[in-house]
Each structure stands twice: as structure tokens, then as C-alpha cells.
C-alpha positions in Angstrom: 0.0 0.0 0.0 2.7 2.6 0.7 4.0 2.0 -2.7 0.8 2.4 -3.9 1.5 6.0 -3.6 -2.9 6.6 -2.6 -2.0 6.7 1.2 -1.1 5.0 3.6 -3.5 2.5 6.0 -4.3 4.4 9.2 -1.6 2.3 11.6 0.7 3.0 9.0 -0.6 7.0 8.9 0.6 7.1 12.7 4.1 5.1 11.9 4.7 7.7 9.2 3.7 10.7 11.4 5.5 9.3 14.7 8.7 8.5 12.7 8.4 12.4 10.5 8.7 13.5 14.4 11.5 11.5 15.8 13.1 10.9 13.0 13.1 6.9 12.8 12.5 4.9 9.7 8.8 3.5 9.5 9.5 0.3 10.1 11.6 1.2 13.2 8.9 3.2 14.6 6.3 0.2 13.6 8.1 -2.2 15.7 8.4 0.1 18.9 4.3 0.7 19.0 3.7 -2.7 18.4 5.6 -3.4 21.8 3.6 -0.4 23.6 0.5 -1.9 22.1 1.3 -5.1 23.9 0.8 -2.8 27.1 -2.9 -2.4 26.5 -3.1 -6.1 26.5 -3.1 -6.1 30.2 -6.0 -5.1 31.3 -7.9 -7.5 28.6 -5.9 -9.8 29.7 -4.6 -11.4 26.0 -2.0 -13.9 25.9 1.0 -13.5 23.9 2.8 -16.3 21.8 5.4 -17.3 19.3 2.9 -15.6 16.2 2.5 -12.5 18.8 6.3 -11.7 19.4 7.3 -12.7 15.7 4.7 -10.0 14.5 6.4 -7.0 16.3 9.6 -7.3 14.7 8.8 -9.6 11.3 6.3 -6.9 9.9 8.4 -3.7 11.2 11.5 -5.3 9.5 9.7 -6.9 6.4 8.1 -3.7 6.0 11.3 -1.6 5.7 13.0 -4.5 3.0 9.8 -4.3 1.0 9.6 -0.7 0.6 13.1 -0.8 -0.4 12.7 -3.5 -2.9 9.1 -2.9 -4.4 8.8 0.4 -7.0 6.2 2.6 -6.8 3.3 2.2 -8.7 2.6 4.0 -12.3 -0.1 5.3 -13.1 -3.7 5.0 -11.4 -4.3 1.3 -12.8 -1.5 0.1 -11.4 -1.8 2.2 -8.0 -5.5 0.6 -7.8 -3.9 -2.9 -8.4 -1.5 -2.2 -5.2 -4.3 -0.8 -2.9 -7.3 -3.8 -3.7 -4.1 -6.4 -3.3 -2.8 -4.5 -0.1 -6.3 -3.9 2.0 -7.6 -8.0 0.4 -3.9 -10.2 0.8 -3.8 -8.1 5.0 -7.5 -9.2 5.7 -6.3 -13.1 4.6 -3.3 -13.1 6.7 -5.3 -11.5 9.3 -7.5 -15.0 9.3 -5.0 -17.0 8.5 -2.3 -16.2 11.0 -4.8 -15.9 14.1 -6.8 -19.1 13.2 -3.3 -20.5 13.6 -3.7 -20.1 17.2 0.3 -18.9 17.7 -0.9 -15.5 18.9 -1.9 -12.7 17.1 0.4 -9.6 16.7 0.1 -6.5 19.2 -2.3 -4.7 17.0 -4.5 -7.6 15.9 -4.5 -8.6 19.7 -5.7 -5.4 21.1 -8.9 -6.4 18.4 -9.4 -9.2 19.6 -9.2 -8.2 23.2 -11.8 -5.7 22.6 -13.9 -7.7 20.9 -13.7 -10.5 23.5 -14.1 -8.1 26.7 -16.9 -6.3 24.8 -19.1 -8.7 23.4 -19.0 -6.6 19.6 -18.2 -7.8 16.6 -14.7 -7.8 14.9 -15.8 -5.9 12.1 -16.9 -3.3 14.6 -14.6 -2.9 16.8 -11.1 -3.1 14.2 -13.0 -0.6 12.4 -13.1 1.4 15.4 -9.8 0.9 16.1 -8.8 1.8 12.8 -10.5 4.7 12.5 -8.9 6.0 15.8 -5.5 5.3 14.6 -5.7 7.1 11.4 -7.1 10.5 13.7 -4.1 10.6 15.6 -1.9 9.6 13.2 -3.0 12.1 10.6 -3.1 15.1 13.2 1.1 13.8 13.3 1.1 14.6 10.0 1.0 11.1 8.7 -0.1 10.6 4.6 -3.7 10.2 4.0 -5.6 9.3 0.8 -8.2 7.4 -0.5 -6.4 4.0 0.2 -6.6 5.1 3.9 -10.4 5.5 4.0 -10.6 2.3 1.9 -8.8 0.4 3.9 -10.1 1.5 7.6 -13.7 0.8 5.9 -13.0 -2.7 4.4 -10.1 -3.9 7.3 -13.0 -4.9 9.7 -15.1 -6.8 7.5 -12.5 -8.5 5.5 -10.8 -9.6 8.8 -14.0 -10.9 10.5 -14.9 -12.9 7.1 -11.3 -14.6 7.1 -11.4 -15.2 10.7 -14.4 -17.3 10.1 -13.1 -18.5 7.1 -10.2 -19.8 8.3 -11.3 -20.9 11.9 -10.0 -24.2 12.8 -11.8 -26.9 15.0 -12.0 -26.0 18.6 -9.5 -28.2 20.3 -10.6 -31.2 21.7 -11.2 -31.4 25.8 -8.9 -34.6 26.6 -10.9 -35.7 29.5 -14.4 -36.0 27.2 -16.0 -39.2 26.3 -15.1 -40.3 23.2 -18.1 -40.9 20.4 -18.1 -44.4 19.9 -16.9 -45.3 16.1 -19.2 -47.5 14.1 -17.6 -48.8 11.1 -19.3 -48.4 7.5 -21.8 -51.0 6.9 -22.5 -51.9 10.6 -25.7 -51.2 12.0 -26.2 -48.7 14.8 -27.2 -50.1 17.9 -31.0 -49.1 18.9 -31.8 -46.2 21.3 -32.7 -47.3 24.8 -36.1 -46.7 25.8 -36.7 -43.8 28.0 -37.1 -45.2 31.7 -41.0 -44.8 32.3 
């Protein structure tokens, strides 16, 4: 999406407008709020995990080599290419990278946390979150554009669809009864009568 050159998505907004003040590379600055973020787990009491510490310095990082690698876009075809493949390809590793059950990242934690402690749905609530994100981050000064709106609008229900696409079993409980397994072909034992 940065590449993109239609603005940025509203976390990114307040990376760019954080780092424009301190003087850190976005990625940098991306890494050190998604250890901050991790504070406001507390009180909702999220766990963290392998996928949850990978994601605050993976993304920052990957983030930084990308821009450096990827050119910008040319002309508004291609810059409309990059946004629909930025705001669709982060709503599918949203799903697929919480339904692993590893821990989601800082930012994606805080969502769920929310959306756990509140009862509302995670269209609803990331798209409150996003929204809140891109306020501060464009009063920093942060780039806004018409990929920025798109994607706080479409994050929520993209991530909520994927989550649901991608949800896995629900573990089994170890100490429940196993279903007894009838084979193909046998017949199923009769129900017993109801005591009278």
C-alpha cells in the first residue's frame, strides 16, 4: 500500500507521522508501538505467543525491506492494483495467521481483546480501532488518501470474514468421552427406551 503512492493505511498513517517526528524509519517506529500496544493487553488480559512476538519485529522489518525492494506504482491502474491487493492479501493473513492459534500480533491482539471483553463484533470494533488510529496519526502529519479511508472501511469486515473462514476446529477437551466409532456397513445399535 505505501507504494501504492494513494496513502497509507491508518496504523501506518501514525508510523509515518510518529517516525516524521522522531526521525526513525517507519518500520523502526512500527516495531516500537507494536511493543507499547502489547501494554494495552493487560487489562484485557490477552496472551501473547510465538505468532505474537514474531509480528512486532517480522512486519516492522519486512516492511522496511519491501519498501526498499518494491517500486512505486505507475499510473492509477497500477496504484489501484496495489491498494485492492494491499487492503484484500492483509485481511487473509489477518484470518490465517490468528486461526493458527500462535498469537496474534500487538495490534491484531488489542482487536481481539476488545472484541472478547466487549461482546462486539470484529468488524466493529477493528474498524473502530482503525479509524482511531488514522485521527491521531493524521493530526502527526502522517499521509492520508483514499487508500486510507478504503482500507479502515474494508479492514474490519475483511478480517472478520477470514477469521471465520479460516477458523480451525475448537480443540478437543482430553478428558471428554469419546463418540463411539461404528464402522461403514455396521448397524447402529437401537436407542434405549426412556425409563418410564
Amino acid at each position: 500500500m505505501v507504494r501504492a503512492g494513494l496513502g497509507l493505511d491508518p496504523w501506518d498513517v501514525f508510523h509515518q507521522g510518529v517516525a516524521e517526528r522522531i526521525g526513525w524509519s517507519i518500520g523502526l517506529v512500527s516495531v516500537a508501538v507494536g511493543a507499547l500496544v502489547l501494554l494495552l493487553w493487560v487489562p484485557l488480559r490477552q496472551r501473547p505467543g510465538l505468532g505474537t512476538v514474531s509480528n512486532v519485529f517480522v512486519v516492522g522489518l519486512t516492511m522496511d525491506g519491501t519498501i526498499a525492494l518494491v517500486p512505486a506504482a505507475d499510473g492509477l491502474w497500477a496504484q489501484s492494483l496495489m491498494l485492492a491487493a494491499g487492503v484484500l492479501l492483509n485481511g487473509v493473513a489477518t484470518g490465517l495467521y490468528i486461526s493458527a492459534r500462535y498469537g496474534p500480533g500487538p495490534r491484531d491482539g488489542l482487536m481481539t481483546g476488545l472484541h472478547r471483553r466487549t461482546g462486539r463484533s470484529i468488524r466493529l470494533v477493528r474498524t473502530g480501532i482503525e479509524l482511531t488510529v488514522l485521527a491521531a496519526g493524521f493530526l502527526l502529519g502522517g499521509t492520508v488518501g483514499v487508500a486510507t479511508l478504503v482500507y479502515a472501511l474494508a479492514i474490519g469486515p475483511l478480517a472478520q470474514f477470514f477469521l471465520r473462514f479460516f477458523a480451525l476446529p475448537a480443540p478437543v477437551d482430553p478428558g471428554a468421552a469419546a463418540a463411539p466409532v461404528v464402522s461403514p456397513g455396521t448397524p447402529r445399535p437401537a436407542p434405549e427406551a426412556a425409563p418410564s
